[in-house]
C-alpha atoms as one frame of an Amber mdcrd trajectory, in Angstrom:
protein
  78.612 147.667  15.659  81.056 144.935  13.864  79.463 141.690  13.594  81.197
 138.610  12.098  79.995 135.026  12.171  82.131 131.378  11.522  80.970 128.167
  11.395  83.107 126.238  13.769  85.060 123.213  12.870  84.320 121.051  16.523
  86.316 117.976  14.848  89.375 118.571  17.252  87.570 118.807  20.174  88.075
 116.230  22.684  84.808 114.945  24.102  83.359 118.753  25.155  81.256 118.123
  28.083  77.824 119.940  29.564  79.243 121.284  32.812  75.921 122.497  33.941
  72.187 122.004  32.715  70.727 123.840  29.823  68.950 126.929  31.316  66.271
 128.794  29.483  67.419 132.727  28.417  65.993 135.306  30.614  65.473 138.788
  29.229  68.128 141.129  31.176  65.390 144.363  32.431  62.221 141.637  33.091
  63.798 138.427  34.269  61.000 136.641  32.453  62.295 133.570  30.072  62.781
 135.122  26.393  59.977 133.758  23.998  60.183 134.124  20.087  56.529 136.025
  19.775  56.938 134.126  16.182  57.808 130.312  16.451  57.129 130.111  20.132
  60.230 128.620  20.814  63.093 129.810  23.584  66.990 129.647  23.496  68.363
 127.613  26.314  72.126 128.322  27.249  74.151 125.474  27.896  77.867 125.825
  29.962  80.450 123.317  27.777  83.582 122.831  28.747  86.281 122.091  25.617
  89.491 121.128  24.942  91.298 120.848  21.573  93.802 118.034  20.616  97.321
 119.184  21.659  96.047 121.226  24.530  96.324 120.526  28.026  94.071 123.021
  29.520  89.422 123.054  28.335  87.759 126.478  27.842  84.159 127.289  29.145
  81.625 128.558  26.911  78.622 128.818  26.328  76.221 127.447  23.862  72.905
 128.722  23.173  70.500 126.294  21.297  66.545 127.459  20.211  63.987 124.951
  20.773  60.577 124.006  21.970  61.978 122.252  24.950  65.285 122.561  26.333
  68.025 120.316  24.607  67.800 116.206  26.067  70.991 116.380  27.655  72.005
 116.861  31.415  75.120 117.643  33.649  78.146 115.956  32.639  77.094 114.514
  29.355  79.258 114.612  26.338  77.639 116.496  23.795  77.908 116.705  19.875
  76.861 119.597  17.762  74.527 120.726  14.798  75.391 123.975  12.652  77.615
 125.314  15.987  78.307 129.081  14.658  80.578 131.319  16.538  80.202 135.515
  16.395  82.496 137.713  16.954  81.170 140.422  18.129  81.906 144.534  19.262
  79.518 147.339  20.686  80.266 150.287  22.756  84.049 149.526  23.124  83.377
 146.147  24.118  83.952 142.824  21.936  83.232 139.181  22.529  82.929 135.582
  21.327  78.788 134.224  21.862  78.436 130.361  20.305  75.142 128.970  19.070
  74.158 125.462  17.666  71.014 124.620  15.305  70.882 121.464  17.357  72.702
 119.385  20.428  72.779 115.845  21.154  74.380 113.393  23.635  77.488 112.344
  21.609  77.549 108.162  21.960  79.635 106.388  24.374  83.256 105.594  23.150
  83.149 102.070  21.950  79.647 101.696  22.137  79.555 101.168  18.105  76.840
 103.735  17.558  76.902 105.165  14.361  75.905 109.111  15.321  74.027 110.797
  17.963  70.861 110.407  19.398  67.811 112.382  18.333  68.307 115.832  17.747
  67.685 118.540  20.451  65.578 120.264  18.000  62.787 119.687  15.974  64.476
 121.177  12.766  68.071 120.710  12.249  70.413 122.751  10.072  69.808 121.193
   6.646  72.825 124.014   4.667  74.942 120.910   4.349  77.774 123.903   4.189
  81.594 122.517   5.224  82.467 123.975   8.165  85.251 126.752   8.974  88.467
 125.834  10.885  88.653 127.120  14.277  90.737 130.339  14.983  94.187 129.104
  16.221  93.598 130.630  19.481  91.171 127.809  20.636  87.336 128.540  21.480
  87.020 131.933  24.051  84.212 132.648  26.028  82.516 136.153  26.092  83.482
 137.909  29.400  80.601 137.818  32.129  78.518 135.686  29.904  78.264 139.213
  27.317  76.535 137.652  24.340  75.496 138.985  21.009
């Protein structure tokens, strides 16, 4: 199993946008929501679509977040992210792209003359302070049939 991860550079993204409330991760064999038996706290999978400057056309992904609550946001909102990490992934033949953010906000309204996002998602954000990775030229990809790592 080949496992690479990149922080993802989400500056060109034009206003990616929650296309469907966050949902809590269910465990594949049980269909009981997945609980860390350590912090207590769940990953929630959120549905963004995106779009890059210069493209015409948004991607789907999907986002998974790890919190105590699922993530303040709601259908349609415009989101910003925290520490958003992409893997690359391959197992068994298979390969895919899964995302994953230490935090997600509401991004504020265009022209509202906010100065950053509203409260994080989650109760402890990324503190690495590490510069982000560009994104790969291809544009953000979503793992087929919602595959994750």
């Amino acid at each position: 199993m080949r496992v690479q991860n990149v922080r993802v550079d989400t500056g060109d993204w034009i206003r990616p946008r929650l296309i469907a409330d966050p949902e809590p991760v269910v465990d594949f064999d049980t269909g009981q929501i997945k609980i860390n038996p350590k912090t207590g706290e769940r990953d929630y999978v959120l549905s963004v679509a995106v779009r890059r400057e210069g493209q015409r056309r948004a991607s789907a992904i999907e986002v998974k977040v790890r919190g105590m609550e699922a993530p303040d946001v709601s259908e349609s909102d415009v989101l910003a992210f925290d520490g958003l990490i992409v893997t690359y992934w391959e197992q068994n033949g298979r390969s895919g792209l899964a995302f994953r953010a230490d935090a997600v906000t509401r991004a504020p309204a265009a022209g509202s003359g906010s100065a950053g996002p509203a409260a994080p998602a989650r109760s402890a954000p990324s503190a690495s302070g590490a510069q982000p990775a560009p994104t790969p030229a291809a544009g953000p990809r979503s793992a087929k049939g919602g595959e994750s790592a």
